[in-house]
N, C-alpha and C positions, 0 to 999 in steps of 0.2 A: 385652599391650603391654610394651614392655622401658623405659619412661621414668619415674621414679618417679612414684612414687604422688602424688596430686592437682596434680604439677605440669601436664599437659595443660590438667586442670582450671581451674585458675590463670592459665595464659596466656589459655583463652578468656571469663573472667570479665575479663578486661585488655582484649581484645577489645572485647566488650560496653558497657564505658566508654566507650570511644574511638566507636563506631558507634551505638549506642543500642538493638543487635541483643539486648535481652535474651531477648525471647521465642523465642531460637532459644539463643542462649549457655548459658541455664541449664540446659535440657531435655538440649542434648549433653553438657557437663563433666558432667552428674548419670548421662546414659548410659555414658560413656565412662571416668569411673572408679568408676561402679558396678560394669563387666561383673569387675572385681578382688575380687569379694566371691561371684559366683556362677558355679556349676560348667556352668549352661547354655549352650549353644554351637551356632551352628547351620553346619552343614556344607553350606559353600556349594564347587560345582565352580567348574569354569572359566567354561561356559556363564551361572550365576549373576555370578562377576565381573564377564565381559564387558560383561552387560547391567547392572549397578549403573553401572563406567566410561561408558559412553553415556548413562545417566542424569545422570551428572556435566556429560558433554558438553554436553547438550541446556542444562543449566541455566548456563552459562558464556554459550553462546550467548544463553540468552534475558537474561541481565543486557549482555550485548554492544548487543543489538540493544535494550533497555529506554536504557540510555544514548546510542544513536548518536539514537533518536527524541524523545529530553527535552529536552522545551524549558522546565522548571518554575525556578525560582530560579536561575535561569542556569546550572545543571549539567551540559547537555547538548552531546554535540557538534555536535547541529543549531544552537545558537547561536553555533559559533564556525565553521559553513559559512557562514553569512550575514552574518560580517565579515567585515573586510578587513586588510589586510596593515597598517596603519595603527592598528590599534584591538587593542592588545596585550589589554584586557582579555577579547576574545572568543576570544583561543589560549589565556588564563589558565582561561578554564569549561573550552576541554575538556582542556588539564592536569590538572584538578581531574577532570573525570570519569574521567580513567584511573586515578588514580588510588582513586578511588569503586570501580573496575573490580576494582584490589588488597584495598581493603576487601572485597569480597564472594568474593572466591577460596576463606576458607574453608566458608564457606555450601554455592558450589557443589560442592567435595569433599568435605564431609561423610560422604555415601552410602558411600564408600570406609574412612574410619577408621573408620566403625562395623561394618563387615563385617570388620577386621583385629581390632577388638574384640570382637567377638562371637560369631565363626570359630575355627576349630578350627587355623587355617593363621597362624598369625605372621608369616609371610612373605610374600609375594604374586608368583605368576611376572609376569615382566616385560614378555610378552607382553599381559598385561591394558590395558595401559596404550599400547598400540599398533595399531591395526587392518593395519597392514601384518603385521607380527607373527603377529596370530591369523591371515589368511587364508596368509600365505606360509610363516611359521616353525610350525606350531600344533606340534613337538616343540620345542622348548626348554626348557631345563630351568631357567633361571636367576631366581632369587628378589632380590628386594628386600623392606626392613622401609617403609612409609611411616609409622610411629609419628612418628621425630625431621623428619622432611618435613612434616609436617603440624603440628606444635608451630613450625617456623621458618615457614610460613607466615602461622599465626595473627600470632606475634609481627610480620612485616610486615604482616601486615595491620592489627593496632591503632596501628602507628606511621605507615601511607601519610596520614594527614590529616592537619588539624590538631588537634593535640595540646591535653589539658586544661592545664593549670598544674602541677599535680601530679604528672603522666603521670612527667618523666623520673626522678626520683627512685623513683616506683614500681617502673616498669620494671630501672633498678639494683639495686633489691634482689631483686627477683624470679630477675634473673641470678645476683647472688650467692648466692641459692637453688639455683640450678640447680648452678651450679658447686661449691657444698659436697656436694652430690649423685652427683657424679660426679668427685670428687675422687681421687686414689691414696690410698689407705689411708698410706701410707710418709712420705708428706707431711707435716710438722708442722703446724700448727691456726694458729701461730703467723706462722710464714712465708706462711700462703695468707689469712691477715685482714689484713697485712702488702699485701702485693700486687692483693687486691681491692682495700683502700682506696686506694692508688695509681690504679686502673682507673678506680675510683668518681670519684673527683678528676677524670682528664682526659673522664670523659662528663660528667659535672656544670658542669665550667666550663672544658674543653678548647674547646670548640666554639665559644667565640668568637672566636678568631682565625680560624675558618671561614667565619663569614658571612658574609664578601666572595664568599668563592668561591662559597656558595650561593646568595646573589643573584644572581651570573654565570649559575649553573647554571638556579634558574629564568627569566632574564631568555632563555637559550639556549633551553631547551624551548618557550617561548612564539611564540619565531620560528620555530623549526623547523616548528612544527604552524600556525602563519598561514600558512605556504606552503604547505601544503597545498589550503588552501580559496581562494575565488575574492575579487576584488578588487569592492568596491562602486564603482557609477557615483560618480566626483568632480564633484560640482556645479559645481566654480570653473572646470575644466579637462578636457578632452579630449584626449589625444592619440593620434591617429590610428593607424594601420596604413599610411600612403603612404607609398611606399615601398619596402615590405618585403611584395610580395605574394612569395607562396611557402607561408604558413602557413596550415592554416586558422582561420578567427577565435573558432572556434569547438567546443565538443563535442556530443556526443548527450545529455549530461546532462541535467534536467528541472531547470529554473530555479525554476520556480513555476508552480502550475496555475489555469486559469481553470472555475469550475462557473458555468454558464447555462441556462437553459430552450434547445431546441434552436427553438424558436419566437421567440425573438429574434431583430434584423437583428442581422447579425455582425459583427463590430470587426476593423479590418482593422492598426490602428496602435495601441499604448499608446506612452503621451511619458514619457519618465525624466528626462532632463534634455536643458536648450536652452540655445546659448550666443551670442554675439556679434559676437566680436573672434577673427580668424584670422592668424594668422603662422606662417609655419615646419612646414606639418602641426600645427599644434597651434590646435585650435578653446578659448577662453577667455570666461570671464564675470566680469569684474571685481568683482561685485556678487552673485555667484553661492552666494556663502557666507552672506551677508545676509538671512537667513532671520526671521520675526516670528510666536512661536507664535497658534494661531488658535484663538478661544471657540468652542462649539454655537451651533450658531445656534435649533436648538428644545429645549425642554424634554428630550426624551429623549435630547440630545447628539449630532442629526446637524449635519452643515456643510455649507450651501446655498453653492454657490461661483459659482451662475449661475442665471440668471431662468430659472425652471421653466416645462416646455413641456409640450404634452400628447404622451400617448405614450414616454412613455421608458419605456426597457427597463435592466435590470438588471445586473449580473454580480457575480460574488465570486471576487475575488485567495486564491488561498491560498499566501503568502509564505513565506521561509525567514525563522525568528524572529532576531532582532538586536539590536544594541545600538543604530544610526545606519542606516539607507536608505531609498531613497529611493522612493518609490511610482508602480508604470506607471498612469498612467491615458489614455482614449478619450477625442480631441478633443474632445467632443461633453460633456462633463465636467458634473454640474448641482448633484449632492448624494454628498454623504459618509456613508454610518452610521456612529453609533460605532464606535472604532477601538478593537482589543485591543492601544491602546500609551500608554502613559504621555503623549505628546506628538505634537501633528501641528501642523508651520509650512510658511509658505508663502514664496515671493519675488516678487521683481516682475515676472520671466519664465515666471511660472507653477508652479514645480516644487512636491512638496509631499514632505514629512520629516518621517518617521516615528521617534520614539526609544523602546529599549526595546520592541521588537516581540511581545509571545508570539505562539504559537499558537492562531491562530483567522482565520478569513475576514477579507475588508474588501472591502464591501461599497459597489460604486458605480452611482448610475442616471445615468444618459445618452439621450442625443437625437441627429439629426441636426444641429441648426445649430451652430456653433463655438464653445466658452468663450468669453465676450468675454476679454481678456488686456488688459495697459495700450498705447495707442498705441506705432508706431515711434519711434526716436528718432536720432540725427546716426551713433550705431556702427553701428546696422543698415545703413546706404549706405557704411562706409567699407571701401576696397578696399586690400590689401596693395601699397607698390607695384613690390615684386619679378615681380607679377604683373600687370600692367594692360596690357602689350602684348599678352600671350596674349591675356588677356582680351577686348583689342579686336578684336585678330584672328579671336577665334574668337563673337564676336558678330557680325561682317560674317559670318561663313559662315551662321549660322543665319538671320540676314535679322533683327537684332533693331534695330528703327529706332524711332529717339528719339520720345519720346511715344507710343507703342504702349502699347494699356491691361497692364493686368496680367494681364489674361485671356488676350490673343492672346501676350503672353510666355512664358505658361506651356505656350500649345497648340507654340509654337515649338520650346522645349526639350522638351519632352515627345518630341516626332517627332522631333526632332533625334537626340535620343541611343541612342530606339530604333530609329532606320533606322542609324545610325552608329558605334554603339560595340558593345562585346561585354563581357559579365559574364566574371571571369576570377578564381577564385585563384593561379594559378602563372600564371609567363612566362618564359622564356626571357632568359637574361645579358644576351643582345648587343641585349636589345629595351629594358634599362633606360635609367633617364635618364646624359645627359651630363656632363661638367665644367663644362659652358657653359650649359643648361638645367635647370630646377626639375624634378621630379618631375612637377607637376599639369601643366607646360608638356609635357611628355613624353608625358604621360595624352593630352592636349587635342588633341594636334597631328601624332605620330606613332604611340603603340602603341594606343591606343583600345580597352583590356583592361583590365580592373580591376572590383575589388569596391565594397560599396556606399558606401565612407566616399570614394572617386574624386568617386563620382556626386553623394553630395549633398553634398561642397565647393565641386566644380564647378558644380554647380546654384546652389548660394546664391551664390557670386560673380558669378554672370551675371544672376539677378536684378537683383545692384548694378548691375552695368555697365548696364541697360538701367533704373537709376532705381527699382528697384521695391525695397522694403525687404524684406529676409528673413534671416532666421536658420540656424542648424544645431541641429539635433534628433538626440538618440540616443534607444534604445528599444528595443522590441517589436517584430517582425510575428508576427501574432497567426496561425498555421496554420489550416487549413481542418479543421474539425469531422470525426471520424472515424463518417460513421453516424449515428444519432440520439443517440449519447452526449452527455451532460449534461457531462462532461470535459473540458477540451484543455490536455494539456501543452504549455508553453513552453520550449523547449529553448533550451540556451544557444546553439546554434547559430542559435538565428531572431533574437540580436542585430541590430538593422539602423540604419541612419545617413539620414535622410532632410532633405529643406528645409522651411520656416514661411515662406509668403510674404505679404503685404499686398495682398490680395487682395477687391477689394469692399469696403472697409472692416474686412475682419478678419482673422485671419491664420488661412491654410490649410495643412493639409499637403499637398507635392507631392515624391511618391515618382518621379523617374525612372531607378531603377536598373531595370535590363531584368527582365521578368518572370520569366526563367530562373534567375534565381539561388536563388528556393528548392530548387530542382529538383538543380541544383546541387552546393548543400552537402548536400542529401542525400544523393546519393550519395559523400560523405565521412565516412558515418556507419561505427563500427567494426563489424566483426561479432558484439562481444558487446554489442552495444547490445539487446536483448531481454533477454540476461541483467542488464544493470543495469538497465534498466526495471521488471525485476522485483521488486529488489531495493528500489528506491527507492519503489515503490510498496506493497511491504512495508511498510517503515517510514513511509510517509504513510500507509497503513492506522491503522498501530497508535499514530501520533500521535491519529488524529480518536478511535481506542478508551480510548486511557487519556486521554482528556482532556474526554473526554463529550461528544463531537461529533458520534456515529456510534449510529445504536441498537443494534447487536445485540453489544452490552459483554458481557450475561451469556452470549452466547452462546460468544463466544471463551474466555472466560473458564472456562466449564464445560467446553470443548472439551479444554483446557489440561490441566484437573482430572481430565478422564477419560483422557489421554495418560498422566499422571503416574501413575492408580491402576492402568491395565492394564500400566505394566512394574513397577510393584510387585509384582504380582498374578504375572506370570510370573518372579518369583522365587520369591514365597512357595509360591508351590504347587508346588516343583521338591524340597524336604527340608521336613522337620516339626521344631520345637524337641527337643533331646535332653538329657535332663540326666544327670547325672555318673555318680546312682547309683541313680536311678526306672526308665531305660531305657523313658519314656513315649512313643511316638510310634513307635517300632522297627518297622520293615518287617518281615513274614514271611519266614522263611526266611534263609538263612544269609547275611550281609552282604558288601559287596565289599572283598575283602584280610582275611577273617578269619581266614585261613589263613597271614599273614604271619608266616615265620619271625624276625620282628623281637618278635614277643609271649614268644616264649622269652626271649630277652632278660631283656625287663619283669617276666617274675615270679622269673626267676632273683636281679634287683637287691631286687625285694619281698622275697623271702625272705630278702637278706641283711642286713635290716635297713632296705633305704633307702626310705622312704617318701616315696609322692608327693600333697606338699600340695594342699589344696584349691582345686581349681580351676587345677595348674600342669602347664602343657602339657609334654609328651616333651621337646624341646628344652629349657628349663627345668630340666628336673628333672638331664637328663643334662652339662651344664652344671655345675649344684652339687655333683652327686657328683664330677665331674672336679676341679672347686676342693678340696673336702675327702680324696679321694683320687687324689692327680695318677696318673694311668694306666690307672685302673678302666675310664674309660667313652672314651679316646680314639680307640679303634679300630672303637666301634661309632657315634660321632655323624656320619661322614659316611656313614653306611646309614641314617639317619634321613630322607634326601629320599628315597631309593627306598620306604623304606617308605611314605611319606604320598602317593606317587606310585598305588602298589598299592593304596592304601584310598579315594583320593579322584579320581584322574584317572578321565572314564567312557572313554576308550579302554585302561584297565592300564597293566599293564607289558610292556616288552617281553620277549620270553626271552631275550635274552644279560641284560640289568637283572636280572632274575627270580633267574635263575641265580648272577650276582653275589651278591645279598640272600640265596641261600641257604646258598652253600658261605661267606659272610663270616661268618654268622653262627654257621652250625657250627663255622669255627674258634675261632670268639670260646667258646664252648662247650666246645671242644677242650683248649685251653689252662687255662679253668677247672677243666676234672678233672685235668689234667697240672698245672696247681700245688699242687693239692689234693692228690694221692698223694706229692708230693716233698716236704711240708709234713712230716707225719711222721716220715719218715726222715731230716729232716733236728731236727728235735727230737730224735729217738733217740740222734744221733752229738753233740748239743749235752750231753747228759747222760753219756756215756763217758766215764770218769776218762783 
């Protein structure tokens, strides 16, 4: 390594502070400026390279995919999927985990510096570091050092968090370290303590006039990455998609899954939130925010939310963990188990709020008969009155005549909208609404297309119109069991919009959007929806693994271990340790490139006195001779990659290469005995009177 001596070391002991990473920190600085003291070296090829780089990979990857699935102290990105664009502090965790991501950069490179350390090659081709490279380019000859790459990485990575108290002062000097180190000889001492301390100055106390801008900066990251992730149901409010059909409402993505015994009756609807008051495409709950957290109701801290019936069946939510959302649950609603969340409240429209969510199931039994919920009240009948003509209008078609129970209401609209309307995301321009007409009026009365949020607006207004109290509900439809799996994803595409009507004394749900619309949006689904199925079920894997959810922990875990020891293993067994001057481990028979006319060279500089210290590689050595004798060794240090090309690549050298390294070196040779004869004679004519 070309960086001085224990500074490596130093930065990863700075490291270590900052992440708490000793039991990795001290083992490397103690490897990595030990290999400065011993002559042993192990002669790794390309093929070894290759394979330590993928080792790097893999373990990038697995801290990638360790943070995308962490839901623990809120460091994970899965806590800032499950906020919303509203809740800066859940784009703030996963800021913080990418940055978690920099902390651990040098961990996963390590494999690399120690191989530049410990290797016989100072340089590393650059191919290594590329798989396009190795399969397209495998002749390239171009090297790079990753010594000072990997010292500036550490150094970001002890600064990506946050920092001790002490940190930035340390850090100052450590630089000023660095930089007395690599300073120009020519330079006065005077002048460069001069000019640090200037430097020292504006890091130490320059930075305050900055912090405006870096509150900007993280106030900016935090928005940027909340847009990424999806928007939580707002309890207070709704609005709609009327309107603006053309989009779908939806993706393939996996919301949250349902585990059930497959013997269960199946749930066809979860409630997320219900609301009121409609105006304008925009469904409202005045009171909808008004939330009153709720006690256990038994000992063991479940919450009985309705009179227990025989027969109930079970399910368990596995949610995206959060800081605020809200919980699907089945009409049929009776008891709660303990929930993995700090707080669960409830409102007066039923809905229930979860804060602080981890990871872990939540766990609901259920029955056929209906939550009781609090009575109708004066907003449930009141009708916008932008819309009451439609309304009336389109109640005289359905045959909805005053005093008609609630039942034959519902049989009405029911048949109504499935003999008469049609499930639609796209429609055509010239089919939109008018200047003169509402959107729903347009829905109701001319294009009779539209998705589910048409249907159940228009469903619960005509309720009113016919006297019968009901609501607007969003949520869940809950898909059809795949098989006998215990499973079923909830895709954010099965979002659905349905009515709560006052029905019998209690309130029902009455879904009449046409049955087709599952059908539907599924065929809107992408073509790489298998590959993110798979993906995401990766990572719900390895949530339930590292959290102790799942039993077969040791199994992955040892799977992992034994991945790790067999590409160790196909390095180690590839060359034996060799050292400087045991020649312990030497293969039989005569070595590859031992016949490099670059050895004449080497002993011709031996003999003339210049000795090569222990443990300092050709490049090194030829280097210092050049400093102390400018010229000696200038001609032969660019034949120094062909030679190590000849001793170390297993395809050689090529023959025009070859041939280069031979007749180069013979002149270098050439010219040595030619200044050597003209030496003499030219001291003979210095001595001539």
């Amino acid at each position: 390594m070309r960086t001085p001596p224990l500074l490596l070391g130093g930065a990863l002991l700075l490291w270590a502070w900052q992440t708490g990473l000793w039991w990795i920190a001290l083992p490397l600085a103690l490897a990595l400026e030990g290999s400065r003291f011993s002559s042993i070296r192990w002669n790794f090829d390309q093929t070894d390279l290759n394979r330590l780089w993928n080792l790097c990979v893999v373990a990038f990857a697995g801290c990638t995919v360790y943070l995308l699935a962490s839901a623990e102290d809120g460091l994970g990105l899965a806590a800032a999927v499950a906020g919303s664009r509203r809740n800066p502090a859940s784009a703030e965790r996963a800021g913080l985990a990418f940055r978690h991501l920099t902390q651990w950069f040098p961990l996963c490179t390590a494999p690399m510096i120690l191989a530049a350390a410990w290797g016989r090659l100072e340089t590393l081709p650059v191919s290594t570091f590329s798989w396009y490279l190795q399969k397209r380019r495998p002749d390239i000859t171009t090297t790079i050092r990753i010594d000072w790459t990997y010292l500036i990485l550490v150094v970001a990575g002890a600064s990506a968090g946050d920092t001790s108290p002490g940190f930035v002062p340390v850090l100052v000097a450590y630089f000023g370290w660095l930089l007395w180190t690599r300073r120009n000889p020519g330079y006065r001492t005077v002048w460069f303590a001069v000019g640090f301390s200037l430097a020292a100055a504006a890091a130490l106390f320059g930075h305050r006039p900055l912090q405006p801008a870096a509150a900007w900066w993280r106030d900016m990251e935090s928005r940027v990455l909340s847009r990424l992730f999806q928007r939580d149901t707002n309890p207070s409010e709704s609005r709609t998609s009327i309107g603006r059909i053309g989009v779908g409402k939806g993706s393939g993505a996996v919301a949250f899954r349902i585990e059930s015994d497959p013997t269960n009756p199946p749930v066809e609807l979860l409630r997320d939130a219900i609301y009121s008051s409609y105006r304008r495409t925009v469904w409202q709950n005045p009171t909808g925010a008004d939330f009153g957290d709720l006690t256990p109701s038994t000992l063991e801290g479940a919450f009985v939310v309705g009179p227990e019936t025989n027969g109930l069946a079970s399910l368990r939510l596995w949610l995206q963990p959060g800081r605020r959302r809200l919980l699907p649950t089945p009409p049929g609603l009776q008891v709660i188990d303990p929930v993995p969340a700090d707080l669960l409240a409830t409102n007066a429209l039923g809905m229930f709020l979860l804060t602080d969510l981890t990871f872990a199931p939540v766990t609901l039994h259920h029955g056929t008969t209906p939550r009781p919920l609090p009575p109708p009240s004066e907003v449930d009948l009141t009708l916008p009155d932008s819309e009451t003509a439609v309304l009336r209008k389109v109640a005289e078609e359905c045959g909805l005549v005053a005093g008609s129970s609630a039942t034959e209401v519902r049989r009405r609209l029911e048949r109504f909208f499935l003999e008469r309307f049609e499930y639609a995301l796209y429609r055509g321009i010239d089919r939109r609404a008018g200047p003169t007409n509402s959107t729903l009026e347009s829905f109701l009365l001319t294009n009779r297309r539209g998705h589910c949020e048409y249907f159940a607006t228009a469903t619960t207004l005509l309720f009113r119109q016919a006297g019968i109290p009901a609501r607007y509900v969003v949520g869940w439809a809950v898909p059809d069991r795949e098989g006998s799996s215990r499973w079923i994803p909830v895709r954010q595409r099965h979002a659905h919009a349905w009515t709560l009507a006052w029905i019998d004394g209690a309130w029902r749900d009455v879904d009449t959007t046409p049955p087709s619309w599952s059908e539907i949006e599924s065929k809107e689904s992408a073509w790489w929806q298998p590959i993110q199925d798979l993906f995401q079920r990766t990572v719900f894997e390895w949530n339930r693994l590292r959290n102790g959810l799942s039993s077969p922990q040791r199994w992955l875990f040892g799977g992992i271990a034994l991945v790790a020891c067999w590409l160790l293993f196909q390095v180690l067994r590839r060359r034996n340790w060799r050292g400087g001057k045991t020649g312990k481990g030497l293969a039989t028979g005569p070595a590859q490139g031992s016949d490099s006319e670059f050895y004449d060279v080497v002993r011709q500089l031996e003999r003339e006195g210049h000795e090569r210290r222990r443990g300092e590689t050709l490049e090194s050595w030829l280097h210092r001779i050049e400093r102390s004798h400018p010229g000696r060794t200038a001609s032969v240090l660019p034949l120094l990659r062909l030679h190590y090309r000849l001793r170390f690549d297993p395809s050689g050298l090529p023959e025009p290469s070859r041939r280069t390294l031979r007749e180069a070196t013979g002149d270098w040779m050439l010219q040595l005995r030619r200044s050597r004869t003209r030496r003499p004679d030219a001291d003979s004519a210095a001595k001539t009177p």
